[in-house]
MDAnalysis code that builds the backbone (N, CA, C; Angstrom):
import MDAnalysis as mda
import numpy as np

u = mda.Universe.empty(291, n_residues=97, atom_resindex=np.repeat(np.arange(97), 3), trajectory=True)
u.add_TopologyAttr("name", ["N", "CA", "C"] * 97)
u.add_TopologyAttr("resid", np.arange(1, 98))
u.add_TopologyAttr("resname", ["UNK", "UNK", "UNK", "UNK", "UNK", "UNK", "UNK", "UNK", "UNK", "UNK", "UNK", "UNK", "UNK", "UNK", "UNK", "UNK", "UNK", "UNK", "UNK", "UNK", "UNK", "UNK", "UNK", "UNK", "UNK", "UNK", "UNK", "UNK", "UNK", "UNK", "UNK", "UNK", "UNK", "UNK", "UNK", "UNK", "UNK", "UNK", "UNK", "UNK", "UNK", "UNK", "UNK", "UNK", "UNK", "UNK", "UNK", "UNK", "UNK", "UNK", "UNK", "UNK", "UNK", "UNK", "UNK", "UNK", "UNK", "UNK", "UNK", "UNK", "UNK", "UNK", "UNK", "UNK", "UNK", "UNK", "UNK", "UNK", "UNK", "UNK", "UNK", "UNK", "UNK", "UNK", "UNK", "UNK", "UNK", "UNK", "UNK", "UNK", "UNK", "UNK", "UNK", "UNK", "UNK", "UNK", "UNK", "UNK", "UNK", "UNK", "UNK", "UNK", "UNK", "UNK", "UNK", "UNK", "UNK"])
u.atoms.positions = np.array([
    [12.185, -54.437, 68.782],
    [12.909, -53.194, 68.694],
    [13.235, -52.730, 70.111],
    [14.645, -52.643, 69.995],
    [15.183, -51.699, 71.827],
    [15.389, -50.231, 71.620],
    [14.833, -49.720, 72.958],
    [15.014, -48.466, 72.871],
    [16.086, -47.901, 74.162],
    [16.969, -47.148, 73.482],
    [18.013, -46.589, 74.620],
    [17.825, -45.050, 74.199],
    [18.137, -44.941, 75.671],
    [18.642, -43.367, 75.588],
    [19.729, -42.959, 76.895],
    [20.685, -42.959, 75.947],
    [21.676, -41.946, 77.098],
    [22.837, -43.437, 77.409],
    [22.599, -44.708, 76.591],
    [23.559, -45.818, 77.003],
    [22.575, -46.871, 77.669],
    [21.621, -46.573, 78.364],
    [20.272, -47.679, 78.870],
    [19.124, -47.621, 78.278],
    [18.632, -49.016, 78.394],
    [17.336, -49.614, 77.411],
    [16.372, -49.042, 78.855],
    [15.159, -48.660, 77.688],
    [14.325, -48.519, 78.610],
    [13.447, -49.803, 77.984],
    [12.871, -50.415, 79.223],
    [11.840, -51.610, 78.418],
    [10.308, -51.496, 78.929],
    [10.296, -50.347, 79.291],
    [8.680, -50.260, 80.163],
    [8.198, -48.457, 79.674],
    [7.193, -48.473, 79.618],
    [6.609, -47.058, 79.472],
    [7.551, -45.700, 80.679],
    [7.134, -46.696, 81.757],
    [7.875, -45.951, 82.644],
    [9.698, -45.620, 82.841],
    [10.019, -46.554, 82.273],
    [11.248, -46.354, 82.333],
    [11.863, -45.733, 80.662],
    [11.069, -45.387, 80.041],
    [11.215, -44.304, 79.082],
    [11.196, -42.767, 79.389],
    [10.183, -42.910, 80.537],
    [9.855, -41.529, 80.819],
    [10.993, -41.042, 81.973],
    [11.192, -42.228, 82.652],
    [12.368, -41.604, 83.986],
    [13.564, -41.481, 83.201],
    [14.207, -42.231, 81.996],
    [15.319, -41.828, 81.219],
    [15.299, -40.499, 80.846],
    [14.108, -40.197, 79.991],
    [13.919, -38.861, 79.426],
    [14.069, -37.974, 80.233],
    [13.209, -38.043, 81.285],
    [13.476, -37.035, 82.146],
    [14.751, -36.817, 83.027],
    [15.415, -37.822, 83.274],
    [16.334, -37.851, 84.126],
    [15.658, -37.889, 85.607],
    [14.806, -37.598, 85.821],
    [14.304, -38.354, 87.118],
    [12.996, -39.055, 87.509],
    [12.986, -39.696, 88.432],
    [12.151, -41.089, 88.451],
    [10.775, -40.142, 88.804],
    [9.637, -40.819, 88.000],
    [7.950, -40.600, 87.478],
    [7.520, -39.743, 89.242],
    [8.278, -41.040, 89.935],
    [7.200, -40.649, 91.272],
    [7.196, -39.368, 91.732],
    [8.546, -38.687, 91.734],
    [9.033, -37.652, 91.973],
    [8.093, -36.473, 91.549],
    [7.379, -36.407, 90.425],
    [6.370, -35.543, 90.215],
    [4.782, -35.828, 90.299],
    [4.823, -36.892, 90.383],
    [3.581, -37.784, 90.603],
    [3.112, -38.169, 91.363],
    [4.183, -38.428, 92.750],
    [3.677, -39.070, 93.908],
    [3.609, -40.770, 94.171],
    [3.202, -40.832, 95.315],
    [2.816, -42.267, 95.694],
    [1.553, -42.624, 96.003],
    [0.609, -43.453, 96.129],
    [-0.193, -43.468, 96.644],
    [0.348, -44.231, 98.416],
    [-0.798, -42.905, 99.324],
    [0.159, -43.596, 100.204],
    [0.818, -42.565, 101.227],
    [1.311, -41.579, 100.376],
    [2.353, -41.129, 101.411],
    [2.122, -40.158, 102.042],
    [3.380, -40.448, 103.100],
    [2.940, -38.710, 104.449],
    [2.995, -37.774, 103.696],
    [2.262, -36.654, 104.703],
    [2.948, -35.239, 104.545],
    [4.147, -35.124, 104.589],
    [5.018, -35.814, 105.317],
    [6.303, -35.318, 105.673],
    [6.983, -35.847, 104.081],
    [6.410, -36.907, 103.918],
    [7.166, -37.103, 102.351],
    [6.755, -37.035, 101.122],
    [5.454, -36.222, 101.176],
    [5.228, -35.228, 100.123],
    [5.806, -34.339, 100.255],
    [5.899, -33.597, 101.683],
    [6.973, -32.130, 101.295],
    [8.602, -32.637, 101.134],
    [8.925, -33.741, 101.184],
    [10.197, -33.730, 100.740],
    [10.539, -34.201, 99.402],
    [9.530, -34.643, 98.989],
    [9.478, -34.829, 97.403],
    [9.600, -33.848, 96.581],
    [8.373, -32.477, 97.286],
    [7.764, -31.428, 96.296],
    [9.136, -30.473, 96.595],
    [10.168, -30.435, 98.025],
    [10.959, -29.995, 97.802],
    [11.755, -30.069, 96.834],
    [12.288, -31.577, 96.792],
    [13.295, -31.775, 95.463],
    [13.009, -31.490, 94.769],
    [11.296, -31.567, 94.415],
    [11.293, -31.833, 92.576],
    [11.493, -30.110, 92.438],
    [11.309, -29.475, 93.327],
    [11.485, -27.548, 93.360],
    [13.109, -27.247, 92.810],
    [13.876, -27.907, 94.205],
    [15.271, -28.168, 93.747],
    [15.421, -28.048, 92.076],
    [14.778, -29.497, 91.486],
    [15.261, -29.709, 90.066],
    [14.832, -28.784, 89.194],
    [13.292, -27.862, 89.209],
    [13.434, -27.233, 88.571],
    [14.163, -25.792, 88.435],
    [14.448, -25.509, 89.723],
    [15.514, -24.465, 89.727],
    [16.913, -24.697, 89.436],
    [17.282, -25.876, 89.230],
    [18.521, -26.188, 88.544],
    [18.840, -26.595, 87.053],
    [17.199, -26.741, 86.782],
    [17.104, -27.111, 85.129],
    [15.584, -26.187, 84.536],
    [15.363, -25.204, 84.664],
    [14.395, -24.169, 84.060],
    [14.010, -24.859, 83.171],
    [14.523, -25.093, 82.030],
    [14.097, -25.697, 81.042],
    [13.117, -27.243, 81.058],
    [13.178, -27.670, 81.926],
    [12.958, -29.175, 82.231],
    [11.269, -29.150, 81.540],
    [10.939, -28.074, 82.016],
    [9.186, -28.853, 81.326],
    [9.281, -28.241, 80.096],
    [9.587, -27.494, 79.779],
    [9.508, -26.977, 78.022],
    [10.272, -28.881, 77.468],
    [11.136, -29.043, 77.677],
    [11.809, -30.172, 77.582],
    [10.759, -31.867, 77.989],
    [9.824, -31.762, 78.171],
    [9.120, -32.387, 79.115],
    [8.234, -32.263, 77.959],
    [7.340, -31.130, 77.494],
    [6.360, -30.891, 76.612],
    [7.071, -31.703, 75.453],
    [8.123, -31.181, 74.845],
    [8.803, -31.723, 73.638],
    [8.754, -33.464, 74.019],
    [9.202, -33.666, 74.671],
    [9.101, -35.152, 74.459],
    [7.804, -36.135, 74.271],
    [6.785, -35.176, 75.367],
    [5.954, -35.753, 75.119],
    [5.054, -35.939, 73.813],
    [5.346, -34.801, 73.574],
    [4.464, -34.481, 72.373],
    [5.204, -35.679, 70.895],
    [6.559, -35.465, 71.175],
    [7.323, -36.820, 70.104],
    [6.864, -38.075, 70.667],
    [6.761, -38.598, 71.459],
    [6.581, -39.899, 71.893],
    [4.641, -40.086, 71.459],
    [3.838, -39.320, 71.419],
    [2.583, -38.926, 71.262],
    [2.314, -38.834, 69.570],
    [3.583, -38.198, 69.041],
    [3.461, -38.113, 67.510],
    [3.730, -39.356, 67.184],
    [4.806, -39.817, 67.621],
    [5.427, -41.280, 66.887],
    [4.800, -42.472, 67.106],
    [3.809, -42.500, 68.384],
    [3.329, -43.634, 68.763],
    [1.856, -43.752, 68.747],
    [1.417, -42.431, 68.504],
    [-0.269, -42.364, 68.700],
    [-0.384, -41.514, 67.432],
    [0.034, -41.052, 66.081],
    [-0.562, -40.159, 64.938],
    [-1.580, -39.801, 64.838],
    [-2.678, -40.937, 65.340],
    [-4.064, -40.788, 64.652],
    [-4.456, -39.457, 65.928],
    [-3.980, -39.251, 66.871],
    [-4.353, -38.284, 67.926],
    [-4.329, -36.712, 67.263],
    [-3.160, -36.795, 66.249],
    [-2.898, -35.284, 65.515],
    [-3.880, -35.327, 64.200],
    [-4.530, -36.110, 63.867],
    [-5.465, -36.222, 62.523],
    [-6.358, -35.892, 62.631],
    [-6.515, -33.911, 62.665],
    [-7.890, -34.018, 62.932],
    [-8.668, -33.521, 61.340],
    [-9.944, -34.038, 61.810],
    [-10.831, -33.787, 60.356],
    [-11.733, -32.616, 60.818],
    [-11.632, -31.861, 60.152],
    [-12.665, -30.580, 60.200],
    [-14.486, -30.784, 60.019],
    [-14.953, -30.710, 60.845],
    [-16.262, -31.490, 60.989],
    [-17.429, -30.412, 59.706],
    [-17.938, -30.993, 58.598],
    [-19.104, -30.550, 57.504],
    [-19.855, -29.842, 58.406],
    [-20.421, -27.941, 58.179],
    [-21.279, -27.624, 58.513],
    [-22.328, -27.895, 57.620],
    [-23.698, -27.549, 58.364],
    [-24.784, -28.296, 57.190],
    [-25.137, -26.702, 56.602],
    [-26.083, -27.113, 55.396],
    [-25.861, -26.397, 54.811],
    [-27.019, -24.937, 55.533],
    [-26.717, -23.829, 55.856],
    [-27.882, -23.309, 56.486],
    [-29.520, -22.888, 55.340],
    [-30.013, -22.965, 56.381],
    [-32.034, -23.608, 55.301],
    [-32.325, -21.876, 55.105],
    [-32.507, -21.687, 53.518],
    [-32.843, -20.689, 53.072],
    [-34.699, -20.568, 53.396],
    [-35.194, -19.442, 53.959],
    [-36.359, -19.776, 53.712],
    [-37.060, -19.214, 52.620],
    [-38.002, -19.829, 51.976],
    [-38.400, -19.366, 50.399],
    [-39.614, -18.642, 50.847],
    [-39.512, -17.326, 49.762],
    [-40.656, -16.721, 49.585],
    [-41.905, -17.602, 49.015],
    [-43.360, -17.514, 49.710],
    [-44.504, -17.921, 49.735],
    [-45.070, -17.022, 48.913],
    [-45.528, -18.335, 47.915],
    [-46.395, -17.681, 46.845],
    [-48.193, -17.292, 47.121],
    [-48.998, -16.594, 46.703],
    [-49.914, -16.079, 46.855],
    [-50.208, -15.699, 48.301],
    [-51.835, -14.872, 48.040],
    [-52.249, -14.136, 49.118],
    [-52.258, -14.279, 50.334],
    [-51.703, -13.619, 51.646],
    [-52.406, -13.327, 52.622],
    [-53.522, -13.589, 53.095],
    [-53.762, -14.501, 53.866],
    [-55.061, -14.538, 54.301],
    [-55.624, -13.479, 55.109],
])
């Protein structure tokens, strides 16, 4: 089964997620590796993008959460765990010592 979005196959985990998003993983993620000087020019852009697309992580949540429903279900199945039953204590028959 191929998966496209937008006219290109994505064929890797990662290249599902840079389609979806429209921009590439590292960009919010980083490198291992890199300067300061190109962390702040990363964290600039990725600032850039969200001031040009507000919406991007509400949009970001939604996908993930579909790609999470469709591919992992058993993650949303949850079973409500049996409390036990709480221990009545019984009245004791005869005297006081």
């Amino acid at each position: 089964m191929r998966t496209f979005i937008g006219g290109h196959q994505a064929v890797s985990a990662n290249d599902f997620v840079e389609l979806a998003l429209g921009t590439p993983v590292e960009l919010w993620l980083g490198v291992e590796g890199e300067s300061e000087e190109e962390r702040a020019a990363r964290l600039d852009a990725a600032r850039d993008i969200l001031a040009d697309n507000p919406n991007l992580p509400d949009e970001v949540s939604r996908v993930a959460a579909e790609a999470i429903e469709a591919f992992a279900p058993e993650l949303f199945n949850v079973i409500p765990l049996v409390r036990p039953a709480a221990r009545r204590s019984r009245p004791r028959k005869g005297a006081a010592a």
